[in-house]
N, C-alpha and C positions, 0 to 999 in steps of 0.2 A: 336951757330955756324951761321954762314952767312946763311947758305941756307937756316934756319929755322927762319929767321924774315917775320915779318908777313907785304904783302902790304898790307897799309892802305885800298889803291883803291878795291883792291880784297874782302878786309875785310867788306867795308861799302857795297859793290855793291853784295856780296856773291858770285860773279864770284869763278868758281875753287875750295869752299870751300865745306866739306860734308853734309852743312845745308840741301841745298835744296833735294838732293833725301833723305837724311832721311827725312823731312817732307813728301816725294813724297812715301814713304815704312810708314810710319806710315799712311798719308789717304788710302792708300791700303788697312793696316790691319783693318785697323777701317770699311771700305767698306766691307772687308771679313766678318769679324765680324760680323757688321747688316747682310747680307745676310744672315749668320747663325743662328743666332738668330729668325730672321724672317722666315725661313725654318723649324727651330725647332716647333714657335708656329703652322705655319700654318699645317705641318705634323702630330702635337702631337694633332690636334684637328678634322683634318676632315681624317685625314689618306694618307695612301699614295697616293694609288688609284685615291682618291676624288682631293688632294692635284693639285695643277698644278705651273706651272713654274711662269704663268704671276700671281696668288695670291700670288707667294715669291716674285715679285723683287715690288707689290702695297706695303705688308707691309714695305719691307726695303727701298721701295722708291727710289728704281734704274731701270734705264734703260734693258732693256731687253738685248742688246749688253754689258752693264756694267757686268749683272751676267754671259754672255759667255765668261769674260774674265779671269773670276776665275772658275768656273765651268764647265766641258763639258756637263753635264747633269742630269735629274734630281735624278737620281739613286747614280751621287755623290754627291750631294749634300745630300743627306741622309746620304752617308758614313761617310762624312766626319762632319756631326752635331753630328751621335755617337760617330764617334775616336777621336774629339776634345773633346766632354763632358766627353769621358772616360777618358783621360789624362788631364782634370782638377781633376778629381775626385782622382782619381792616387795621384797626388800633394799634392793635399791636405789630402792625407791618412798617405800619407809621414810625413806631417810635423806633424800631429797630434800627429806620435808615436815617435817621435823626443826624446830621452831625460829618455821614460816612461822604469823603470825596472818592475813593478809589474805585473804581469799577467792581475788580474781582470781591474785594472784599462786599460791596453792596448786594451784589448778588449771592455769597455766600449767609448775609445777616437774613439777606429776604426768604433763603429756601431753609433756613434754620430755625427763622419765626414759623415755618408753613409745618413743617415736620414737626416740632415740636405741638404744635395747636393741636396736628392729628395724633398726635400721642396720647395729649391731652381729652381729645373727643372722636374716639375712634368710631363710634357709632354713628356719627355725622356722614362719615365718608358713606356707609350703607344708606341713609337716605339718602344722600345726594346721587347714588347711583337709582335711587328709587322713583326718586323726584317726579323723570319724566314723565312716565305712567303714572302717576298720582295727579299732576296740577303742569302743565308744559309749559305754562305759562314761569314759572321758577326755571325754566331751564335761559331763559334769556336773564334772569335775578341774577344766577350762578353760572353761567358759562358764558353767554355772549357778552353781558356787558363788564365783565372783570377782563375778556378776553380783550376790547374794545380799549381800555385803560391801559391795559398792558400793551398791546399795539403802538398808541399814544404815546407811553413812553419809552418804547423800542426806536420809536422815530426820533424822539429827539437825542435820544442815546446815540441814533446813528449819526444826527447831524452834527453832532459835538466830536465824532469819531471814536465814541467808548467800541462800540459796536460793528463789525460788520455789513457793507449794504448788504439788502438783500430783502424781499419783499415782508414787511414787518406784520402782516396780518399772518401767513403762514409759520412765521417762528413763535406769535404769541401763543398758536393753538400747539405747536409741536411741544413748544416748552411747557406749557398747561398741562398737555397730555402725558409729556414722561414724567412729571412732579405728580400727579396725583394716583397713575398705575405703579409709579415707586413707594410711594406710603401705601397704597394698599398690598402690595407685595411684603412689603419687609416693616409695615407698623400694625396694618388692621389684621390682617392672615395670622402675625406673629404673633400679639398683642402685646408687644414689647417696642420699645423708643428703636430709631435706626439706627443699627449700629455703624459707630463712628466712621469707618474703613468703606464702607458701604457711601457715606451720607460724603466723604471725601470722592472719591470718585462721581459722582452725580453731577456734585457742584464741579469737576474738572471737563464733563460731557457736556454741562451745560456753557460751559464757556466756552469749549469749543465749537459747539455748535450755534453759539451767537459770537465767532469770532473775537472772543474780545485775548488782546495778547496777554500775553505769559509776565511778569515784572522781567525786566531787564536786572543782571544781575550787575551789582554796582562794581567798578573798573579798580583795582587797586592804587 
C-alpha cells in the first residue's frame, strides 16, 4: 500500500522511525540493570545498614541524579533487587520442569534450578535473610506466598498420588527450610557451586520426606 513505502530520507537519517527510542529503552534497561546488580553486591556484602546510596551508584558507575531517576530510594532499591531476582528465579524454574512427567526427576530439575541460581547470586541469600528487619512486609513477597504455591502444588501432587498424604502446608515450609539452610551451608559459607554428592543426597532426603517412591526396578 502507498502509505506504507518506506522514505529513503527517513530511513537513512532514522527521523520518525522506532530505532532510536528502542535503543533509548534498551540503555535504560541496561542502566537499571547495573544499578541493580551493583546494589545487589554492595547490599549482599556489607549489609543494608552499612550499605549507602553513593557505594551503589561508585560500583554501577552512575551519577547520583542517574540512580534517582529509576529509583526513589534506597529501601527500593532493595525491593526491587529481591523482586527482580525472584522473577528470574521463577523463570527459570518454569522452564526447568517444562516437558518433565516423572516425579523424582521434577523434583530433582526444581532443586537444581534453586542451587544453581544461589550459586549464581549468592548475596541474595544474605539479604533475604536480612529482609525481615529491613521492610516485613517482603517476608510475605519471599516466604509466605512462594510457600503458599508450593503448598498448592504439593496438594495436587498428593491427589494424583506422586506424593505422600500428609498435611501439605507443613512439608511446603520443611522443604523450603532445608533447601535454603542447604545453599547457605554448602554454597554461600563456601562460595563455591554444591557439590554434586552433596546436592545427590538432598534431592534423595527430600523425596523421602515427601514420600514420593523409589523407580521400580524393571523385571527381566
Amino acid at each position: 500500500m502507498p502509505g506504507d513505502a518506506v522514505d529513503p530520507k527517513r530511513e537513512r537519517s532514522g527521523t520518525g522511525s522506532a530505532a532510536p527510542r528502542e535503543s533509548r529503552a534498551s540503555r535504560a534497561e541496561q542502566t537499571r540493570d547495573r544499578i541493580l546488580e551493583a546494589a545487589q553486591e554492595v547490599f549482599g556484602t556489607q549489609g543494608y545498614h552499612a550499605a549507602s546510596i553513593v557505594d551503589i551508584t561508585r560500583r554501577a558507575g552512575v551519577g547520583l541524579g542517574t540512580l534517582y531517576v529509576y529509583f526513589s530510594s534506597k529501601l527500593e532499591i532493595y525491593r526491587q533487587v529481591l523482586r527482580s531476582r525472584q522473577a528470574e528465579f521463577i523463570h527459570a524454574a518454569r522452564l526447568a520442569s517444562v516437558g518433565v512427567d516423572d516425579p523424582r526427576e521434577s523434583v530433582r530439575r526444581a532443586f537444581r534450578t534453586f542451587f544453581d541460581w544461589v550459586a549464581a547470586h549468592p548475596t541474595i541469600m544474605r539479604m533475604l535473610r536480612e529482609a525481615e528487619f529491613i521492610d516485613p512486609s517482603l517476608i510475605t513477597d519471599f516466604y509466605r506466598l512462594p510457600a503458599e504455591r508450593y503448598r498448592d502444588g504439593l496438594e495436587r501432587a498428593m491427589a494424583h498420588g506422586y506424593v505422600a498424604r500428609t498435611d501439605p502446608d507443613v512439608l511446603a515450609w520443611c522443604v523450603m527450610g532445608m533447601a535454603e539452610f542447604s545453599a547457605v551451608r554448602w554454597i554461600v559459607w563456601s562460595g563455591e557451586a554444591m557439590p554434586g554428592e552433596r546436592f545427590d543426597a538432598f534431592v534423595e532426603i527430600i523425596l523421602r520426606a515427601m514420600g514420593v517412591d523409589a523407580p521400580r526396578a524393571s523385571s527381566a
